[in-house]
C-alpha positions as CSV (number, residue, x, y, z in Angstrom):
1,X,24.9,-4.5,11.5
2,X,23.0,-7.9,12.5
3,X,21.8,-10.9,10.3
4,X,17.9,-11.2,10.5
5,X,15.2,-13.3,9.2
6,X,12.7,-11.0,7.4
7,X,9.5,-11.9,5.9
8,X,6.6,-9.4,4.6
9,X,3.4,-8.8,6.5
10,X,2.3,-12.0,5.0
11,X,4.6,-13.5,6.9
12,X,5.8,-15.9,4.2
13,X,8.6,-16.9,2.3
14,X,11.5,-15.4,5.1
15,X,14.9,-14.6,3.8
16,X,18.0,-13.5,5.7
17,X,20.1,-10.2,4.9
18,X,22.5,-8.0,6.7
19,X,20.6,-5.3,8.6
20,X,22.0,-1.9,8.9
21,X,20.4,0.9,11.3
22,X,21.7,3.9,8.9
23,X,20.9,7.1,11.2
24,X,22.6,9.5,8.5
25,X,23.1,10.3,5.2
26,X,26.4,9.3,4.8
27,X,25.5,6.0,6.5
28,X,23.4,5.3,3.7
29,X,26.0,6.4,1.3
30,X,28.5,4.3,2.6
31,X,26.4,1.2,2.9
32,X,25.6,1.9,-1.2
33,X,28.8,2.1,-2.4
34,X,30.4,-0.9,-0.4
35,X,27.4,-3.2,-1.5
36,X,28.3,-6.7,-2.3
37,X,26.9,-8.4,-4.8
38,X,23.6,-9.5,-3.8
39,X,23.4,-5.3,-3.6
40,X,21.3,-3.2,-1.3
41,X,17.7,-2.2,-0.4
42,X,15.8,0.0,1.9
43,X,13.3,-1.0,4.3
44,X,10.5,0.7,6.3
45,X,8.1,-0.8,8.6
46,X,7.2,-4.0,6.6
47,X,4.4,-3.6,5.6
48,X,4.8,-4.8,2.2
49,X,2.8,-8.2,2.3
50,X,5.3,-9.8,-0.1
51,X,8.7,-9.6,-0.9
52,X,9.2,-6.0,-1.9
53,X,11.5,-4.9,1.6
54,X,13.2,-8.1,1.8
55,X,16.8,-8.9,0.0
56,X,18.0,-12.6,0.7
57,X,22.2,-12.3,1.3
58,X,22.6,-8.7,0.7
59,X,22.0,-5.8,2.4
60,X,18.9,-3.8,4.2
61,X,19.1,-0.2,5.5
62,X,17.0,0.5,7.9
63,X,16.8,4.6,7.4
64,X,16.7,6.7,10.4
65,X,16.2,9.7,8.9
66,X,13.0,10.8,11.0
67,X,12.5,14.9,11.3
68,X,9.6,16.4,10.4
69,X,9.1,20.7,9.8
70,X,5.6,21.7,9.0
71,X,5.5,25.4,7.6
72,X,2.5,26.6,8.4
73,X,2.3,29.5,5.9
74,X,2.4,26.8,2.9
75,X,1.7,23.4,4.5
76,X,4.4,22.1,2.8
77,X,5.8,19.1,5.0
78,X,9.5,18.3,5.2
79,X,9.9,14.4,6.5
80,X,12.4,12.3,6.7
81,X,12.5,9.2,5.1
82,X,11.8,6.8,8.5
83,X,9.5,8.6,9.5
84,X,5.9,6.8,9.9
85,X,2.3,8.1,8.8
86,X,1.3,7.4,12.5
87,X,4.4,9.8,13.6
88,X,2.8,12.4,10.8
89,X,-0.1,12.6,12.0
90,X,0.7,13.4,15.7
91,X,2.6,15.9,14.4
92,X,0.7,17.1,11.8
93,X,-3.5,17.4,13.5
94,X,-2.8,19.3,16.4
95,X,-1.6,22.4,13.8
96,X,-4.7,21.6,12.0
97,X,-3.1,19.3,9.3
98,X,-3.3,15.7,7.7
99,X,-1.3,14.0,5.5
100,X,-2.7,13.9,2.1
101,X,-2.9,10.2,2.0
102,X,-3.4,7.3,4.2
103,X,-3.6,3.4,3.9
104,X,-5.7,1.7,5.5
105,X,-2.4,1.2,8.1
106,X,-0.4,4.2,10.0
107,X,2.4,2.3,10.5
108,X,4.2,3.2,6.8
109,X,7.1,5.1,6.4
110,X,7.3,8.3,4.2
111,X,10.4,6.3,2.3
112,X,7.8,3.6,1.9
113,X,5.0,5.5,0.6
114,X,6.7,6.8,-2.1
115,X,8.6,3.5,-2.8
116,X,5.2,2.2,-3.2
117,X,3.1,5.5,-4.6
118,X,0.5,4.8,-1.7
119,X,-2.9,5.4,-2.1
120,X,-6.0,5.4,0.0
121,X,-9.4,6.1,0.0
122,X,-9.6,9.5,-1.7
123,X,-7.5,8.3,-4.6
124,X,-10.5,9.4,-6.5
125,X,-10.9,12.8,-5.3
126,X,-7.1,13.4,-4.6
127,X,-4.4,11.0,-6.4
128,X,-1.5,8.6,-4.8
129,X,1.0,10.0,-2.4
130,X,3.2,11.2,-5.5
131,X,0.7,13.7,-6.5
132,X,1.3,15.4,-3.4
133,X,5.0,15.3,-3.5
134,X,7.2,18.8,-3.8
135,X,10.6,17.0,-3.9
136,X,12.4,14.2,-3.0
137,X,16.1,13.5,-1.7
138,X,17.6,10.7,-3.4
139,X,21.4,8.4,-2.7
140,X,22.1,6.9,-5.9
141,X,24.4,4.0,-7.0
142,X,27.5,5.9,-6.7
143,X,27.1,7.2,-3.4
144,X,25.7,10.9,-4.9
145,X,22.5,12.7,-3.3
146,X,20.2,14.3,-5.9
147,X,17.1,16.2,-5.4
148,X,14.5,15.4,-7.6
149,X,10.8,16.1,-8.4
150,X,8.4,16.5,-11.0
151,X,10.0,19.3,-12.2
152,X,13.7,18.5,-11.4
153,X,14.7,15.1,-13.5
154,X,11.1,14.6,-13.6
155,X,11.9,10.7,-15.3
156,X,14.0,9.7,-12.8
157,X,10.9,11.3,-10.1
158,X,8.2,9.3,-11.9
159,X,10.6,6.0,-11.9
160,X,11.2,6.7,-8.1
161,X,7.9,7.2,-7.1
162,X,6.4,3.8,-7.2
163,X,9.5,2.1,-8.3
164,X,9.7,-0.3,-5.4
165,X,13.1,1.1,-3.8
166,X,14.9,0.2,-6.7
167,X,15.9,3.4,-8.2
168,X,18.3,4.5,-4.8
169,X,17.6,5.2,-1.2
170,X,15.1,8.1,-0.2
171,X,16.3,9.8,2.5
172,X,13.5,12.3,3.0
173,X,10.5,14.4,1.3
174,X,8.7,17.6,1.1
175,X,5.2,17.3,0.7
176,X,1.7,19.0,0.8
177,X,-0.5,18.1,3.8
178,X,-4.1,19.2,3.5
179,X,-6.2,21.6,6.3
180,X,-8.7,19.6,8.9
181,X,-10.5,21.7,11.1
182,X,-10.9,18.6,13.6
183,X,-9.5,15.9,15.0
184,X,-13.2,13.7,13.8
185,X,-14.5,12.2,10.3
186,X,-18.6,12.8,9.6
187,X,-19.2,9.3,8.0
188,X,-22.1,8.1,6.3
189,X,-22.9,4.4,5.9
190,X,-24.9,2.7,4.0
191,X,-26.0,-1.3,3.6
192,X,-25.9,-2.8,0.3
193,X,-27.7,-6.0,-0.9
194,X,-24.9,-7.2,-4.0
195,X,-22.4,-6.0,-6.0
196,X,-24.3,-3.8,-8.4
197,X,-25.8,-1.7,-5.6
198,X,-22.7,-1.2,-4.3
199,X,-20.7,0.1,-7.7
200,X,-24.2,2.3,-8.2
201,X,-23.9,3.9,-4.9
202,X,-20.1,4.5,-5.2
203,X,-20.2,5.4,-8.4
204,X,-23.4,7.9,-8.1
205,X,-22.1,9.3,-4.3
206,X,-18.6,9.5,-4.1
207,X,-18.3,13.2,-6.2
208,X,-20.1,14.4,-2.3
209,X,-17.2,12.8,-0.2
210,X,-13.5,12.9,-0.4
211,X,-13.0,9.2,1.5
212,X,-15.2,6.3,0.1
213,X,-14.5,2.9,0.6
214,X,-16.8,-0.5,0.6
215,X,-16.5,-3.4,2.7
216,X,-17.5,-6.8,0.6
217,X,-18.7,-10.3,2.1
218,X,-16.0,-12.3,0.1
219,X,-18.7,-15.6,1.1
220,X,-21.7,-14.1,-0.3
221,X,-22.8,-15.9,-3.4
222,X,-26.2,-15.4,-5.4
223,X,-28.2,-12.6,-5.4
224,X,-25.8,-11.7,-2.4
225,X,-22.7,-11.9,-4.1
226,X,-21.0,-8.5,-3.4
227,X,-23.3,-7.2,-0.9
228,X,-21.2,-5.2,1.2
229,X,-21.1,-1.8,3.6
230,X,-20.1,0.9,1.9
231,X,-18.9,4.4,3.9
232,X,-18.3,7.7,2.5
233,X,-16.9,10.6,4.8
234,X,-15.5,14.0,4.7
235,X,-13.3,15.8,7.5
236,X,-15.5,17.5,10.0
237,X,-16.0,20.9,10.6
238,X,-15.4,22.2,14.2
239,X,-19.4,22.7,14.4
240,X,-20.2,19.3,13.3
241,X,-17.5,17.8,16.1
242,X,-19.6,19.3,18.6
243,X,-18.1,19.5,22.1
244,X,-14.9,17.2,20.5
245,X,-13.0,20.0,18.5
246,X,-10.3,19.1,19.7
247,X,-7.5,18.4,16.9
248,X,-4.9,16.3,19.5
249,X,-4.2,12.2,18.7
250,X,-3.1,9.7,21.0
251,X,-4.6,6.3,19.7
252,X,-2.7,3.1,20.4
253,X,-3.1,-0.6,19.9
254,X,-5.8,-1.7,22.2
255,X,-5.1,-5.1,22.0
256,X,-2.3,-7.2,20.6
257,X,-2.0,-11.2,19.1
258,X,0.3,-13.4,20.7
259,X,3.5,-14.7,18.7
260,X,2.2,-18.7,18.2
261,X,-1.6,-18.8,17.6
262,X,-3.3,-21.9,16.6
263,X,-3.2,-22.9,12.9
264,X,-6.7,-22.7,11.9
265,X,-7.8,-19.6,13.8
266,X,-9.5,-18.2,10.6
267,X,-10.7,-20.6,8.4
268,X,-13.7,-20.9,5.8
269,X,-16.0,-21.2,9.0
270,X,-14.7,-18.7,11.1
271,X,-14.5,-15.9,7.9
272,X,-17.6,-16.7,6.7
273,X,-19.2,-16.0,10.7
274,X,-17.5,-12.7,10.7
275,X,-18.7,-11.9,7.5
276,X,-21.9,-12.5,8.2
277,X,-21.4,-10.3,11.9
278,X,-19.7,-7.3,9.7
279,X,-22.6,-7.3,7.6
280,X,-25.6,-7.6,9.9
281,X,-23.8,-5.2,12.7
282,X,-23.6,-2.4,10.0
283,X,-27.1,0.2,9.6
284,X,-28.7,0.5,6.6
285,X,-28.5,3.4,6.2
286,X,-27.0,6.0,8.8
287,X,-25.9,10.1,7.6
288,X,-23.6,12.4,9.9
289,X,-21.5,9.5,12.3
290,X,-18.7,11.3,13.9
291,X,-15.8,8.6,14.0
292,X,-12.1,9.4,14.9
293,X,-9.2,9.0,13.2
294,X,-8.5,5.4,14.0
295,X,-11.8,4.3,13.4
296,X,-12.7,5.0,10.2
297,X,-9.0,5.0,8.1
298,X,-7.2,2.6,10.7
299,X,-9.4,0.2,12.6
300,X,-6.7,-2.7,12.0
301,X,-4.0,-0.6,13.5
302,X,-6.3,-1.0,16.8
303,X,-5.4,-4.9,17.0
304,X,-1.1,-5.2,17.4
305,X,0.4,-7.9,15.0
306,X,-2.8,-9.3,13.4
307,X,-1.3,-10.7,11.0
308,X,-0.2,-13.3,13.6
309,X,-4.1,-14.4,13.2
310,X,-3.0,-16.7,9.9
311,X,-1.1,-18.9,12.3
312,X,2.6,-20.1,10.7
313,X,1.3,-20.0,7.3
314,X,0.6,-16.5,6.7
315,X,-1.7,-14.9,4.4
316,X,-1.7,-13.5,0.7
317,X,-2.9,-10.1,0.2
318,X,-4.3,-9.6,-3.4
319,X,-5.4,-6.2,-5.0
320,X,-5.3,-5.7,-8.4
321,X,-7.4,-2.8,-10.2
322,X,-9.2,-3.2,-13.9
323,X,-10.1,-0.1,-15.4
324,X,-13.6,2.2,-15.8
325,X,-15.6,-0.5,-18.5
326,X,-14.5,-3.6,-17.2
327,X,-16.9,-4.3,-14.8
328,X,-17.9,-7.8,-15.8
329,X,-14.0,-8.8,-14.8
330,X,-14.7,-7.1,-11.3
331,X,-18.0,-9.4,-11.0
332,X,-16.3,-12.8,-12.8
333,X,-13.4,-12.2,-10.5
334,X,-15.8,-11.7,-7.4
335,X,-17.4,-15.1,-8.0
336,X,-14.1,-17.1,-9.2
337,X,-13.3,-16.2,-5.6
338,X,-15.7,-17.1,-3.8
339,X,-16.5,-20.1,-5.9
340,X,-12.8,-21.0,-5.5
341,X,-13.1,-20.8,-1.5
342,X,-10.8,-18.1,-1.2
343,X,-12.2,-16.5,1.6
344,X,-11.1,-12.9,2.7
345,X,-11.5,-11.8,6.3
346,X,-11.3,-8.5,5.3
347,X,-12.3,-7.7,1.5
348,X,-12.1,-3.6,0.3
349,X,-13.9,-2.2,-3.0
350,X,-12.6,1.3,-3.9
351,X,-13.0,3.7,-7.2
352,X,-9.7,4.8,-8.3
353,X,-9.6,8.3,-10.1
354,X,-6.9,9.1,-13.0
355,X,-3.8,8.1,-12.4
356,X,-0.2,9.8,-12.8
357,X,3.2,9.7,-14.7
358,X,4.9,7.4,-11.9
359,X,6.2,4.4,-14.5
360,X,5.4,1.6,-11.8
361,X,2.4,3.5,-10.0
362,X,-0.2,0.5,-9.3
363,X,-3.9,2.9,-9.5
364,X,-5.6,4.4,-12.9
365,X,-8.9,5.3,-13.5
366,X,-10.8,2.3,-12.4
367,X,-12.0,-0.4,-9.9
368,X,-9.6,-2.0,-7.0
369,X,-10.5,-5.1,-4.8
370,X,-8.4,-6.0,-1.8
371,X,-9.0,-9.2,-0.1
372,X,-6.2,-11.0,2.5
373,X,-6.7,-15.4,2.4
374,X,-5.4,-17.5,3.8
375,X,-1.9,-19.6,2.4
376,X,-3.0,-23.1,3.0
377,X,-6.5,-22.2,0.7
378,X,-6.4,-25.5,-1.5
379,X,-6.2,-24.7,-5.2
380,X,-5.5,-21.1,-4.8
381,X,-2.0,-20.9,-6.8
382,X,-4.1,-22.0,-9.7
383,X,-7.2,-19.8,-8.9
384,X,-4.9,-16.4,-9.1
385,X,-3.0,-17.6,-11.8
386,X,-6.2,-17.9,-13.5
387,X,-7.8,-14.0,-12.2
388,X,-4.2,-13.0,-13.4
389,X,-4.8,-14.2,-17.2
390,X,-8.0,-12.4,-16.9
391,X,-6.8,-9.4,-16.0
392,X,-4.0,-8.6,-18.9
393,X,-7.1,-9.6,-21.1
394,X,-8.8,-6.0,-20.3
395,X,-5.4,-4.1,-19.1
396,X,-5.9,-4.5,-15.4
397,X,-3.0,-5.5,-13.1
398,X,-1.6,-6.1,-9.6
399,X,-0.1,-3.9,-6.7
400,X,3.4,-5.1,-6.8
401,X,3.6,-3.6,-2.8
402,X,1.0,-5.9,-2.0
403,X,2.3,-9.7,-4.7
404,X,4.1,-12.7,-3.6
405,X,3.1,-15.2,-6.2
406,X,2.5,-12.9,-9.3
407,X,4.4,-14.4,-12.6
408,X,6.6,-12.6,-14.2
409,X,5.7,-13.2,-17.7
410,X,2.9,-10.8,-17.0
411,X,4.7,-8.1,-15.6
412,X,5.4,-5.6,-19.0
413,X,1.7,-6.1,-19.7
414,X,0.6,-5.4,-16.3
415,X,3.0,-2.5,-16.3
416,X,3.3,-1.4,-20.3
417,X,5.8,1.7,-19.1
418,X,7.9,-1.0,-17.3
419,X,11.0,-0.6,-20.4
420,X,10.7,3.3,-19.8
421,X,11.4,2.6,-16.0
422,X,14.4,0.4,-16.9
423,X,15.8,2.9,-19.0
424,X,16.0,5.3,-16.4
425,X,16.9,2.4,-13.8
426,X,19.8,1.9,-16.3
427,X,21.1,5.3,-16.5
428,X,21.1,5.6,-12.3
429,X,22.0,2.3,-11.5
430,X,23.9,0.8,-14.3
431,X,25.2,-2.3,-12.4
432,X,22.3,-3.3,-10.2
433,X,23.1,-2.4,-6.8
434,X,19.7,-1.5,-5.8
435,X,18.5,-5.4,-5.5
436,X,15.3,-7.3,-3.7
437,X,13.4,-10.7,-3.7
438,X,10.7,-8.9,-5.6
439,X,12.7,-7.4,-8.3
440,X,14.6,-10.9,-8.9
441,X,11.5,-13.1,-8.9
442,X,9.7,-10.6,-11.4
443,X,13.1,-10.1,-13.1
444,X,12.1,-6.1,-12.6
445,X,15.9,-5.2,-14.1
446,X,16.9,-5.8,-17.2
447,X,20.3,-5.8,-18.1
448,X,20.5,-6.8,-21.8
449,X,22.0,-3.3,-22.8
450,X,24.2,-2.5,-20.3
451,X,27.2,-4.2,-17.7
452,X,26.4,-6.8,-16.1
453,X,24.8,-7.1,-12.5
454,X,26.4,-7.3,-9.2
455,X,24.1,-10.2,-9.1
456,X,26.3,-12.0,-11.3
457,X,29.6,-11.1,-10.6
């Protein structure tokens, strides 16, 4: 065990906690019944941008559960919980597989994508990680290991899958992985001039393509408010990859960010220049690109420790999704943000499909924007406080894997299954072991009905 600063990969407000490597099981089991009262969380790769895998003076497991079987027969996957997407997929694409769903990052753990209910770009064609998920293993409070899935003590699945860590430690998965015949993506791009062409080309296009995804110039304003590159792409065929079928990966980080950069790096100048570059770089229209792996789900993954770029201050990542209809609080949002001069390096538009049972599962049916800004933006507390009042108004909300700022007076209407979650939350986990910054700045527990919290021992 060792006592560690940990922030999220925001990189802002650090807290320290006991850090245990738990390479088995028992480990795990051990750490979860001996919890003190600050109780115990598990943590992946960090790449929470908030305070979801941190737990100021208790406890962090660091799960080395990392084997992966792939039977072939099925593709059915069996991980364990540390292991990463980036590990996956190594394993996974030379047999002619892929995981089901990826971020926009490798470098998540399978404990952390269902912790989180990750999705990606085909969340419209196929659903959040959960949707893919056989079973899961499961420590509980009291130190017992339950299997559960949507078919075994489906409520305590569905409060698991999404639920932040906060219903016991995963310790590994079985899941379906899809068939790829190559190791290449066949991409189509297009060039959009605002934010209504870029809704009507997703929303008229992205039935054709499994992966769609639009990049937005967060410093466009006017009739070029929105205007953005959208990309649409399906896994190639071994004809289409030409002379590359080969289904082997070995990308790595090409370059890395030192550990002090300059405060300032990117500002309102320097976003608003790369913007501009993104945009004008990009075709107008191109049909048939073969792009690999990296390239077209992972192109930040390329750059090591970018979120260094923010300097000391770090950066706020905020998505939040408002549903099919509610359009006009996409655009209002859009130009609050630019208006407000919160400008995004990197800012992602993607169409949700239907969601699923998971109590705390962030996508429905819908629109999603992603943008990362700057901490130091002046007037920005107010300016999300504000898109957040908006968004309850027409039953949108925030990814709670992604918030650092969100107030907790909106959570249950952000999250309107939220009580059902704590029921079950009440019934495994009675006296709050399962603890982290998040869940006490939202006040996630509730423990009104029940005995009282280590917390407050």
């Amino acid at each position: 065990m060792s006592r560690r600063l940990l922030t999220g990969w925001g990189r802002t407000a650090p807290t320290v906690a006991d850090v245990w490597e738990a390479a088995s099981t028992e480990d795990i089991r051990t750490a979860t019944v001996t919890a003190g009262r600050r109780g115990v969380l598990a943590r992946g790769l960090g790449r929470s941008y908030g305070d979801a895998a941190q737990n100021g003076g208790g406890v962090v497991l660091e799960v080395g559960e990392r084997s992966v079987h792939l039977d072939r027969s099925t593709g059915i996957v069996a991980a364990g919980a540390g292991v990463s997407l980036d590990e996956l997929i190594r394993v996974l694409l030379p047999q002619g597989f892929f995981v089901p769903v990826t971020p926009g990052t490798r470098q998540v753990t399978v404990g952390g994508a269902i912790a989180a209910d990750i999705h990606g770009k085909n969340h419209h064609a196929d659903g959040s990680w959960a949707n893919h998920v056989v079973d899961l293993d499961l420590v509980l409070s009291n130190g017992d290991v339950v299997t559960v899935g949507p078919d075994s003590d489906a409520p305590l699945f569905w409060a698991t899958v999404g639920g932040m860590g906060l219903t016991g430690v995963i310790t590994s998965c079985r899941f379906r992985a899809i068939l790829v015949q190559s190791g290449r993506m066949s991409v189509d791009t297009w060039r959009t001039a605002n934010l209504d062409d870029t809704m009507a080309l997703m929303v008229e296009r992205d039935r054709d393509y499994r992966y769609t995804v639009a990049w937005i110039d967060a410093t466009g304003s006017g009739s070029r408010l929105g205007r953005g590159v959208v990309t649409m792409a399906n896994h190639a065929a071994v004809d289409a990859a030409g002379a590359d079928k080969s289904l082997q990966f070995n990308d790595t980080p090409r370059v890395g960010v030192p550990p002090v950069v300059p405060g300032g790096v990117l500002n309102a100048l320097t976003i608003r220049a790369f913007n501009e570059l993104w945009f004008r770089k990009a075709p107008r229209q191109r049909s048939g690109e073969l792009q690999g792996i990296s390239e077209f789900f992972h192109p930040l993954d390329m750059v090591r420790d970018w979120n260094r770029l923010y300097g000391r201050g770090g950066m706020l990542q905020y998505q939040f999704v408002v549903p099919d209809g509610a359009e006009d609080t996409l655009r209002r949002a859009t130009e609050q943000l630019v208006s407000g001069g919160a400008s995004s390096f990197l800012t992602v538009l993607k169409r949700f499909g239907p969601g699923n049972a998971g109590y705390l599962s962030f996508p429905f049916a819908g629109w999603t924007l992603t943008l990362d800004v700057p901490t130091g933006v002046d007037g920005l507390s107010t300016l999300l406080d504000d898109l957040d009042d908006r968004l309850v108004e027409v039953g949108g909300r925030v990814y709670l894997a992604k918030d650092s700022r969100l107030a907790a007076t909106h959570l249950s209407r952000m999250y309107p299954r939220l009580d059902d979650w704590r029921a079950v939350c009440d019934r495994v986990d009675p006296a709050g072991v399962f603890q982290s910054d998040l869940s006490r700045r939202l006040g996630l527990r509730s423990f009104t009905h029940h005995s009282t919290p280590l917390e407050a021992r």
